[in-house]
N, C-alpha and C positions, 0 to 999 in steps of 0.2 A: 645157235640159231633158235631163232622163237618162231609156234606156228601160233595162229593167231586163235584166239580163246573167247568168244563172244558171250558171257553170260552174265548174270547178276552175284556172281561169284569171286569174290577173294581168292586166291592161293600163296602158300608162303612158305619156304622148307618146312618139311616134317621131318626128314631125318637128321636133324643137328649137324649137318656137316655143312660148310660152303663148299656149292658148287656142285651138289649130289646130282642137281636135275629132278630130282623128285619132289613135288608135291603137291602141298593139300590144301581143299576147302578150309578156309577159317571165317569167314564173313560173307554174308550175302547181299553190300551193299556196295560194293566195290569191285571194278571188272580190272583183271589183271592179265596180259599174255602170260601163257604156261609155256616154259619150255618144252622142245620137243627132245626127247633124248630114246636111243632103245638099251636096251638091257637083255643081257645073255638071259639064259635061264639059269644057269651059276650064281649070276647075282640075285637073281628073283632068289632063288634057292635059301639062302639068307635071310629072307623075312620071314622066317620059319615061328611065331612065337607068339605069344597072345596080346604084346606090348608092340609087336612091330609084324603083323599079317598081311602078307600078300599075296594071289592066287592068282593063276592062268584060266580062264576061260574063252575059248574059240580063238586061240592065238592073242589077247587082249591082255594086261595086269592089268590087276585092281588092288587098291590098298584098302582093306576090308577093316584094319585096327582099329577103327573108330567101330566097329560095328559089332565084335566080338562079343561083347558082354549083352548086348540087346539079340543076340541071332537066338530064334525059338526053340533051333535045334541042338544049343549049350555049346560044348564044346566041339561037337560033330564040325563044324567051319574047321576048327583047326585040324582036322587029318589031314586035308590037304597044302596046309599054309607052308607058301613057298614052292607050291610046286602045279601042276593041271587038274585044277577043279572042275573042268569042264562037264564028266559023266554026272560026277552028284549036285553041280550047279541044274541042272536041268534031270534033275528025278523027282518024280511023281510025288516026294514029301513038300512040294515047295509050289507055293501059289502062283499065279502071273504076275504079280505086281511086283516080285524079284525082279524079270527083265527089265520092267523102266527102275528100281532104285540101284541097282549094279550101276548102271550109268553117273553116279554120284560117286564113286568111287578109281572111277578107270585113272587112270595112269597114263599109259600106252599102248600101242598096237607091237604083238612082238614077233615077228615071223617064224618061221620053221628053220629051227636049226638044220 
């Protein structure tokens, strides 16, 4: 099932696999449906790594790997990769303009196990 994805944005696997359900931004000149898939936290759990980063914030994944090497606070993104960033996503080290670019990265909505 596709939900429908209205932007100026590309997506196209990122994880090498056919069929994953996941992916990503590659172009901003081309609009594409994103599938809509959820994901345990088992699996989020798994993106554990600095080549493949994914974090929970407010029940949300986001695939942050693209952002790793540019994040101001080094390596600190990855304590939580693969698992609920939520407290240190919204600590006092981090600007406003986090909330509108996190949205460049979301993924999906993942409920409460």
């Amino acid at each position: 099932m596709f939900s429908s994805l209205r932007s100026s944005a590309r997506y196209d696997d990122s994880c090498g696999r056919t069929g994953c359900g996941h992916t990503k931004k590659v172009d901003s000149n081309v609009t594409y449906d994103k599938p809509a898939r959820m994901y345990a936290k088992a699996e989020v759990s798994l993106h554990n790594k600095r080549t493949d980063c994914w974090v929970i914030i407010k029940d949300k994944v986001y695939d942050v790997t693209s952002y790793v090497e540019e994040h101001p606070g080094g390596d600190a993104i990855l304590d939580h990769a693969g698992d609920d960033s939520t407290e240190g996503f919204f600590g006092p080290q981090h600007a406003t303009r986090v909330f509108d670019m996190i949205n460049d990265f979301y993924i999906v909505y993942m409920p409460t196990e």
